[in-house]
C-alpha positions in Angstrom: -27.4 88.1 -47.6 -25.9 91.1 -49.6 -23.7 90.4 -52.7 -20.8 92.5 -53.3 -20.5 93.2 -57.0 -19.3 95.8 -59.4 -20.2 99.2 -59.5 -20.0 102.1 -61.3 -18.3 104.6 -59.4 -15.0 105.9 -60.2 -12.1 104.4 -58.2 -10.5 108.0 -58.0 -14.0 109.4 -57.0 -13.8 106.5 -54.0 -10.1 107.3 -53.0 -10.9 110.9 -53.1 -12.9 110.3 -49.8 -11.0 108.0 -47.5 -10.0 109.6 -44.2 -7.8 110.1 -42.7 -5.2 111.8 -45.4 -2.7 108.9 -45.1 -4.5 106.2 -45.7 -5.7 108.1 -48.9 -2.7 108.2 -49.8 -1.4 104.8 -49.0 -5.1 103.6 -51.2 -3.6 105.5 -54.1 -0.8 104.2 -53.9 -2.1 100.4 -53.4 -3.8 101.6 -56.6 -1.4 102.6 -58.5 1.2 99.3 -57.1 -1.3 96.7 -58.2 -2.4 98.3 -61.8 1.2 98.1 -62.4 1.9 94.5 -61.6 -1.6 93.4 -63.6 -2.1 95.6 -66.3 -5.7 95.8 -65.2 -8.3 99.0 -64.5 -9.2 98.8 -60.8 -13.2 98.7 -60.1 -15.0 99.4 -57.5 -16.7 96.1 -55.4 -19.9 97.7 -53.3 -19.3 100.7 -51.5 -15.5 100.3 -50.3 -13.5 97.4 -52.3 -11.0 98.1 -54.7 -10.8 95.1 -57.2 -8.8 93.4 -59.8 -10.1 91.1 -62.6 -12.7 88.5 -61.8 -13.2 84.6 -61.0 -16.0 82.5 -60.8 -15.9 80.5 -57.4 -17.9 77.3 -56.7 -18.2 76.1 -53.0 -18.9 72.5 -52.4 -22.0 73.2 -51.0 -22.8 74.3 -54.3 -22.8 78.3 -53.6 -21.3 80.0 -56.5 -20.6 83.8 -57.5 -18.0 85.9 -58.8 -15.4 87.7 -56.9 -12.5 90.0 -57.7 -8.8 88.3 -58.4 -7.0 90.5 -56.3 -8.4 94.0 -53.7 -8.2 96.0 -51.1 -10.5 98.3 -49.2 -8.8 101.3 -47.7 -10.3 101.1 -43.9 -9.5 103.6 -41.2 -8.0 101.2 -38.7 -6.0 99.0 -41.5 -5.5 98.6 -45.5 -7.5 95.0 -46.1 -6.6 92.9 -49.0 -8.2 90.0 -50.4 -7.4 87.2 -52.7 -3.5 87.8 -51.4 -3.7 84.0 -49.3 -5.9 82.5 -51.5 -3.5 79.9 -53.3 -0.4 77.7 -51.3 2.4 79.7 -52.9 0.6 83.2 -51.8 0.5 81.7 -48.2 3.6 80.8 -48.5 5.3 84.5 -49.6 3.1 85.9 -46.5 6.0 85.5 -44.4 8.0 87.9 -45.9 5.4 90.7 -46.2 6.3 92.4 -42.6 3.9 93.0 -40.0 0.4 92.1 -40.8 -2.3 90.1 -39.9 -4.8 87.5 -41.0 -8.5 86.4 -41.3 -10.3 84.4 -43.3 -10.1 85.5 -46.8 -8.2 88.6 -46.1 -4.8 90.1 -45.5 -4.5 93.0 -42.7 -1.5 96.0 -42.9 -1.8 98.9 -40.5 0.8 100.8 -42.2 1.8 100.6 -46.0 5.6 101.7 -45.3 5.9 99.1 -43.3 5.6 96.0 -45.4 7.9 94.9 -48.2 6.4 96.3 -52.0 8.0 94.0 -53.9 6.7 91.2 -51.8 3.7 92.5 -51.8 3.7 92.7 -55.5 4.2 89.2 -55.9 1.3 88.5 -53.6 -0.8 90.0 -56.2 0.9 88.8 -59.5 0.4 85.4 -57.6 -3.4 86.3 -57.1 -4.3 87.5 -60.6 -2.7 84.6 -62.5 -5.5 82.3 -60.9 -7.7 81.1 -63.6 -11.5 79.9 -62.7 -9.9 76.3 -62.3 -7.9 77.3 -59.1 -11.1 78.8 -57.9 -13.4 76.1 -58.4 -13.2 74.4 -54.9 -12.8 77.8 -52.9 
């Protein structure tokens, strides 16, 4: 199985791709919303995540990595987030996000202008304040 990690690429040099136009933008502007609210440099995860600081993870199984804080991947059909629903109080301020949808470790929005930024911007201060600790039974 293929491990997602950091790269080297530029973030703006990513971006600078996406199609179609809009969703560019709304990625820059994801970009630009969640380096505000952490005070972190984005980097890129693989080919197509956008992350935020790191945490190690340990499954019960035993499995263990590292994985970005907070992200997002910029995808034609939808903006994906991850780490947004990872803790009970970012599940809990889900709610009041506006339309989007779910799966398993990630947060789906088909339009950017139609969810609530501050909300939003919670989600993620909620995400990056997780320390290793909260992480440890993932």
């Amino acid at each position: 199985m293929a491990v997602t990690e950091p790269t080297s690429v530029p973030v703006e040099a990513f971006l600078a791709t996406v199609e179609p136009a809009r969703r560019r933008s709304e990625g820059e502007e994801v970009v630009r919303l969640i380096g505000e609210v952490t005070g972190a440099p984005p980097v890129m995860w693989g080919p197509s995540i956008i992350g935020w600081g790191t945490l190690h993870y340990r499954y019960a199984s035993g499995r263990e990595g590292d994985w970005m804080k907070v992200g997002f991947s910029p995808r034609k059909a939808q903006l994906t987030f991850y780490g947004l629903k990872d803790t009970p109080e970012g599940e809990g301020e889900l709610a009041n996000l506006g339309p989007h949808t779910t799966g398993a470790g990630c947060v789906y929005v088909k339009r950017l202008d139609q969810i609530d930024r501050d909300v939003l911007a919670r989600l993620v201060e909620i995400a990056f304040a997780r320390g290793d600790d909260d992480a440890t039974q993932m």
